[in-house]
N, C-alpha and C positions, 0 to 999 in steps of 0.2 A: 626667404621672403615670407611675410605673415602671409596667410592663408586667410580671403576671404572671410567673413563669418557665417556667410553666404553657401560658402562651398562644404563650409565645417555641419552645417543645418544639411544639406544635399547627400554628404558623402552619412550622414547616419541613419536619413531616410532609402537609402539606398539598400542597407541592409533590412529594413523593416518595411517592406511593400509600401516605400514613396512615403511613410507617415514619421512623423516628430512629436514629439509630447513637450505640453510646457514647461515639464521640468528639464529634460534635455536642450531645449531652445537655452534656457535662462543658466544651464550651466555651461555653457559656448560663451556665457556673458551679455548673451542679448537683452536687453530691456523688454518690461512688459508691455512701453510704448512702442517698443519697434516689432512684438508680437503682431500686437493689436493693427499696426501699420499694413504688414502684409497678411490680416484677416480681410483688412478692411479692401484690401487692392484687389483681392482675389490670387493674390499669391499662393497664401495658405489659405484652404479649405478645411473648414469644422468637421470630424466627423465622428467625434464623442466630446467630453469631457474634458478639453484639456489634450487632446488626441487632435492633431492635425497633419493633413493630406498637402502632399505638394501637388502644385499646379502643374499640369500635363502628366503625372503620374496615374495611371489606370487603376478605379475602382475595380479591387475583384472580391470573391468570396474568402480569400485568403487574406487579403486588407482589412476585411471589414470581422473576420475572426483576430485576428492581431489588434483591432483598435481598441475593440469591447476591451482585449486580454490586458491592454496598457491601461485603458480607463480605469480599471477598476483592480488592478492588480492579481489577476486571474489567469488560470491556463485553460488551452481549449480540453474541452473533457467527454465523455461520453459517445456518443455518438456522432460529434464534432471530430475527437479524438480518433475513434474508428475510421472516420473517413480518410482523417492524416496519415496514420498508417498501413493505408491503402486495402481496408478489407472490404471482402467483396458486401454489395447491399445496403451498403451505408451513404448514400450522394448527400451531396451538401445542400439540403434542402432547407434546412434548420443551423440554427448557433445556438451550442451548449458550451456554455464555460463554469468551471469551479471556481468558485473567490473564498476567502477568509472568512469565514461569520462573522457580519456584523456589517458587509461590503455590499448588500444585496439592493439591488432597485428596483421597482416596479417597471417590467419589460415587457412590449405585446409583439417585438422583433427576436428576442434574444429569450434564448433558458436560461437562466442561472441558478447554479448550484452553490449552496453554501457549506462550506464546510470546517469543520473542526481538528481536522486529521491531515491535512497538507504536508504539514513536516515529517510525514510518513515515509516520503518518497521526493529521489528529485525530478523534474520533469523533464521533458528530452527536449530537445529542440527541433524542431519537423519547418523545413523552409521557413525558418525564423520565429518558428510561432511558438511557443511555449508549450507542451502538451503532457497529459500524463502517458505512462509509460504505459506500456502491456499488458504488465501484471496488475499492475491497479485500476487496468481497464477491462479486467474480466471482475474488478468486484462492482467499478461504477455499471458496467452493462447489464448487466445483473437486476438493476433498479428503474430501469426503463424500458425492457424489449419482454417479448415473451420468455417464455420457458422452453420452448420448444426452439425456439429461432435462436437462441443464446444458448443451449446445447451444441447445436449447428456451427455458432462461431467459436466456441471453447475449442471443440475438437478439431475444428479448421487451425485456431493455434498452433494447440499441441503438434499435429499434424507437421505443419511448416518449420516446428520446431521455435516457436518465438517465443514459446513459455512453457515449462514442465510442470506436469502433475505436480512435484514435491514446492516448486513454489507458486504453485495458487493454493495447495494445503498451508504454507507460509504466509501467503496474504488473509485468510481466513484465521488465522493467531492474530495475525498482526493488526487486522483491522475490527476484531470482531467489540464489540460494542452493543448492550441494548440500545434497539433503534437503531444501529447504521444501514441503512439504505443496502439492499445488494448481497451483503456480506452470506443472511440464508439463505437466498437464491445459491452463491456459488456452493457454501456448504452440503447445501441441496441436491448440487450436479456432483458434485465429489462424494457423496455416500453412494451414489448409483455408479460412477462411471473409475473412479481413482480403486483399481484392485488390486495393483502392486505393494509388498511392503515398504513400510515407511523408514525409508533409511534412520540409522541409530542417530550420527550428527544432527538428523532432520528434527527429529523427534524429541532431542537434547536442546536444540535451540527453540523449538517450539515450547517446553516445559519451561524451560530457565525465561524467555516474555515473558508468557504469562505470571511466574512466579512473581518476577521485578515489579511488572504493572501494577500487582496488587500490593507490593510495599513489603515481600514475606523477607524475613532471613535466607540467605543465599546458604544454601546446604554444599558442603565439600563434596565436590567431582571425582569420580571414579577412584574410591578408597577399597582396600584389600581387607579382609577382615579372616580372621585366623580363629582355631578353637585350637586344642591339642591334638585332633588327626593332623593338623597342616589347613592349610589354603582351604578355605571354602569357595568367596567369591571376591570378583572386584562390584560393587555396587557402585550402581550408575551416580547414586546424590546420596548423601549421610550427614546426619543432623547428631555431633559423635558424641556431645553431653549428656542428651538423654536415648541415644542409640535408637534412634529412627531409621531405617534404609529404605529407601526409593529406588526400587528397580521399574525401567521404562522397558516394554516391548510394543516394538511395530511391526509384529508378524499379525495380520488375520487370521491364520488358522498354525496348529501344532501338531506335528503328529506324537505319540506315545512315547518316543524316546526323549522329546524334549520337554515332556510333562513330569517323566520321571525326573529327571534332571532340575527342572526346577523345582519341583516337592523336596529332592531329598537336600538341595540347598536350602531353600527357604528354613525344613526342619533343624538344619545343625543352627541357621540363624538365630530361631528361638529360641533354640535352646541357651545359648549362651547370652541371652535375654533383648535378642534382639527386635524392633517390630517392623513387621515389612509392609510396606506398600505397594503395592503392583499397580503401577500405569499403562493401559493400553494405550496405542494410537487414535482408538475410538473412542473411549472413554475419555482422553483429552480432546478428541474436536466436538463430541457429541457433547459432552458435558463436564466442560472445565470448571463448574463454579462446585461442583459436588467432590469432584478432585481436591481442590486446595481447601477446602472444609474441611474434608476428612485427613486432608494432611495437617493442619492447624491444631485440628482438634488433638489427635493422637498426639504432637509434639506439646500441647498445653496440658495431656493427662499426665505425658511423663515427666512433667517439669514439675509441677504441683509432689 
């Protein structure tokens, strides 16, 4: 037996705290006149844009974060998003959501974030509401709360275990941007607080972003390179026309046996006319635009 169109409207507010949108209505099949019918009865109550409340369904602060998220095509974010993933200090006193650039309204109830960067990540679904994740929520927190009080929550993270050092160093690649909101702040906490090394995959994925972001040629992965003693090294990235080699390290500190070791590789390298590049872990989060300059440039000297 067909199913009400009634019940088909009921059973989808049901998942989304009592609310419907008029695209949802209208692809049930319903008419805009029979929208507008149970506005008019008080069946359905307005409560954004095209965002409608069923009748006897309880306004809550989880409704009314869900309505904006449907109006406007947004997830809840920020300190909104804090709240969903139940960190301490965060009450729902306020509505922060992220939309698309280009989506924003003039709101003296509601924050809105606009953003550029969305497709960065996908959002989770916290009691139906759309939200960003953890790790993207240590770079939006970042942009809104203190320094002091957002050390406090980073470490609470890590602590619980819901996001590691290595990838809020990975959100800090990923997101970083002149001008994105947040992103110095976290970078910020992580030259004080991140003192472990940076695993080599970690470090490899971080180079090869940024590399693509900028558009560079993709250098060959861990190639062997030989003189006539034998074996030198396997280098991390090799550029093999004009014999570039990028070696990545994510140790902080060396001690003596691994300085010899790398001097007297790096020497047989030149010699057989290679030129090397050394990337630290810090010299890519502190300063990745002087990195891929000076890797640019050297591949443009020996091409010429």
């Amino acid at each position: 037996m067909r199913r009400d169109i009634d019940d088909l409207a009921a059973a989808i507010a049901e998942g989304q705290h009592g609310l419907i949108t008029r695209r949802q209505a209208l692809g049930l099949g319903m008419s805009a006149e029979a929208i507008q019918h149970r506005r008019t009865t008080g069946r359905w109550v307005t409560v954004e844009t095209g965002v409608y409340r069923l009748r006897g369904a309880p306004e809550t602060i989880r409704s009314r974060v869900l309505a904006v998220c449907l109006a406007l095509g947004g997830i809840a974010s920020h300190r909104t998003a804090a709240w969903l993933h139940g960190l301490d200090g965060f009450p729902p006193t306020l509505i922060e959501v992220s939309v698309p650039y280009g989506r924003s309204l003039p709101r003296d109830d509601v924050i809105i974030h606009e953003s550029t960067d969305l497709h960065l990540f996908e959002p989770v679904l916290i009691d139906g509401i759309p939200t960003t994740p953890v790790a993207r929520l240590a770079v939006d927190l970042g942009a809104v709360i203190s320094f002091t009080r957002f050390d406090k929550v980073i470490a609470g993270l890590v602590r619980q275990k819901l996001v590691t050092w290595q990838e809020l160093v990975e959100q800090v690649f990923r997101h970083s941007r002149r001008g994105r909101n947040g992103v110095g702040v976290l970078r910020a906490l992580l030259q004080e607080r991140y003192g472990e090394d940076v695993g080599e995959s970690e470090l490899e994925r971080a180079f090869l972003h940024e590399l693509r972001r900028r558009g560079l040629p993709e250098p060959v992965a861990q190639h062997p390179i030989y003189d006539r003693d034998g074996f030198i090294a396997r280098v991390d990235f090799a550029y093999l026309d004009v014999r570039v080699a990028i070696e990545l390290d994510g140790r902080r500190y060396h001690d003596d046996t691994v300085f010899e070791y790398d001097r007297d590789k790096r020497d047989r390298l030149v010699a057989i006319g290679w030129a090397v590049q050394e990337v630290t872990w810090r010299m890519l989060f502190d300063h990745p635009e002087r990195v891929f300059r000076r890797i640019e440039r050297t591949v443009a000297e020996r091409t010429t």
